[in-house]
One Martini backbone bead per residue (centre of mass of N, CA, C, O) as a GRO file, in nm:
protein
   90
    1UNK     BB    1   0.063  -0.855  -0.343
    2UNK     BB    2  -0.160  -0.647  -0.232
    3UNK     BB    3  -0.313  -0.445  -0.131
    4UNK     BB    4  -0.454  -0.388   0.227
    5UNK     BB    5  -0.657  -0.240   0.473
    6UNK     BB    6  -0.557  -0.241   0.809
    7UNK     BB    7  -0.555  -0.384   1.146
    8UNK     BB    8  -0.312  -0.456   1.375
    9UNK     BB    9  -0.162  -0.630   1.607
   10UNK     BB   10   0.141  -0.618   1.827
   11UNK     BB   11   0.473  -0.623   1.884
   12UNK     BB   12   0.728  -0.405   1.899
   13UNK     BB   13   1.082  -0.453   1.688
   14UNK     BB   14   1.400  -0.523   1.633
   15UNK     BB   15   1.557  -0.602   1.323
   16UNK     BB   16   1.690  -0.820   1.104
   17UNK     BB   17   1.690  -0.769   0.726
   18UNK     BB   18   1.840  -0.873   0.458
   19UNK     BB   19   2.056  -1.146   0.472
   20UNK     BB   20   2.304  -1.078   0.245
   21UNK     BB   21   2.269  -0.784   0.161
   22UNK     BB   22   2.233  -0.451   0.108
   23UNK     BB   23   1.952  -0.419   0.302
   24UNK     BB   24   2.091  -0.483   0.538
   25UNK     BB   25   1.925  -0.374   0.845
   26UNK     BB   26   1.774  -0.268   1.097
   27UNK     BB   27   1.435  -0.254   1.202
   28UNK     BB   28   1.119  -0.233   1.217
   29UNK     BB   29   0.873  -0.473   1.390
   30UNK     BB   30   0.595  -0.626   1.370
   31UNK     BB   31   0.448  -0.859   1.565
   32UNK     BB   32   0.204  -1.096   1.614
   33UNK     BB   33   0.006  -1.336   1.773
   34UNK     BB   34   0.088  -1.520   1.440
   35UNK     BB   35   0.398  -1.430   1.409
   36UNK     BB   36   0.398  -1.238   1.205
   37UNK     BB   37   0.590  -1.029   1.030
   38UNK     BB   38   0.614  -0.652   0.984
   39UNK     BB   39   0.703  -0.404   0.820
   40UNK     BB   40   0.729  -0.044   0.948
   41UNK     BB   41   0.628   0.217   0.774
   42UNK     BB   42   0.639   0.553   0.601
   43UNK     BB   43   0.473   0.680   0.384
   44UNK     BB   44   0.717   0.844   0.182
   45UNK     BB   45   0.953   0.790   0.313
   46UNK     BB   46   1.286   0.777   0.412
   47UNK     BB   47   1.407   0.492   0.594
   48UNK     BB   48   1.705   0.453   0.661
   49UNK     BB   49   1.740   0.684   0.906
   50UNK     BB   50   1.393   0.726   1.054
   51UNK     BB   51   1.265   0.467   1.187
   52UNK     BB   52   1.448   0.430   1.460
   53UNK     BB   53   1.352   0.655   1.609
   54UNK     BB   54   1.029   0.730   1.562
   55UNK     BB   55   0.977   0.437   1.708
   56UNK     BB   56   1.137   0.406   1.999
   57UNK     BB   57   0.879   0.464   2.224
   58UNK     BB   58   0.717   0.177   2.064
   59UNK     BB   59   0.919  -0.082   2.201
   60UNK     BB   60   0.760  -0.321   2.302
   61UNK     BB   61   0.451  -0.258   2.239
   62UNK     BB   62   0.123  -0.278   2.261
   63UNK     BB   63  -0.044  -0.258   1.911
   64UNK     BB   64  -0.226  -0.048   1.684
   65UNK     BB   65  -0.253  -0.093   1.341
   66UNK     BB   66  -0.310   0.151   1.060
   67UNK     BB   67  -0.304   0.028   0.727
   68UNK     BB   68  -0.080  -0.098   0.461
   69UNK     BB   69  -0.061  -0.443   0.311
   70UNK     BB   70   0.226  -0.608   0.215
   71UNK     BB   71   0.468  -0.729  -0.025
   72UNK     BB   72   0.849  -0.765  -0.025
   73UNK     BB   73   1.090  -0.970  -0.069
   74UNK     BB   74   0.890  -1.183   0.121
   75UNK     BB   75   0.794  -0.930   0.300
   76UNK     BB   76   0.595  -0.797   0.537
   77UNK     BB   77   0.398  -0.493   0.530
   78UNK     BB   78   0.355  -0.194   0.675
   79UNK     BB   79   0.181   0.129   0.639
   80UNK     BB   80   0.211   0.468   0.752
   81UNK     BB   81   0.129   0.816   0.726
   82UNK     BB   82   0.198   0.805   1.062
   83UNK     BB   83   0.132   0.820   1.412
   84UNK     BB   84  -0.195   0.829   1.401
   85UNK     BB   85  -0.187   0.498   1.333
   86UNK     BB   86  -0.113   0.447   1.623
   87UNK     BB   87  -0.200   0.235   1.907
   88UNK     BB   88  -0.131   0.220   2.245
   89UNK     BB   89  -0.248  -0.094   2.431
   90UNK     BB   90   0.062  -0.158   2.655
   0.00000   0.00000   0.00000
């Protein structure tokens, strides 16, 4: 899949993905309201241990992302330059 820019609706969760391998551990996740989930990340940051402190605040709510929408090992996620790209609406 290419990169595509979206804006996308959702509440943030923390969940576990990439179950059974090296890259298994907790992730900070988008659900939208069609199910879909999407890992959200910071473009350019080392996320492995950046992401769930970052976005600790947004845990829960429902949210506007603007970002860039990818494919990578079977999982969607969402890329966004800051925090400045989500829109908190309730």
């Amino acid at each position: 899949m290419q990169s595509v820019h979206k804006k996308i609706k959702g509440f943030l969760f923390k969940e576990v993905l990439f179950k059974g391998s090296k890259s298994e551990r907790e992730y900070v996740v988008l659900r939208t309201d069609k199910n879909e989930t999407l890992r959200l990340y910071i473009i350019g940051k080392n996320m492995l241990f950046y992401d769930i402190d970052v976005f600790e605040n947004l845990l829960n709510k429902k949210l506007e992302i603007t970002g860039l929408v990818d494919e990578i090992r079977g999982h969607l996620r969402i890329g966004i330059n800051s925090l400045e790209d989500v829109k908190i609406i309730k």
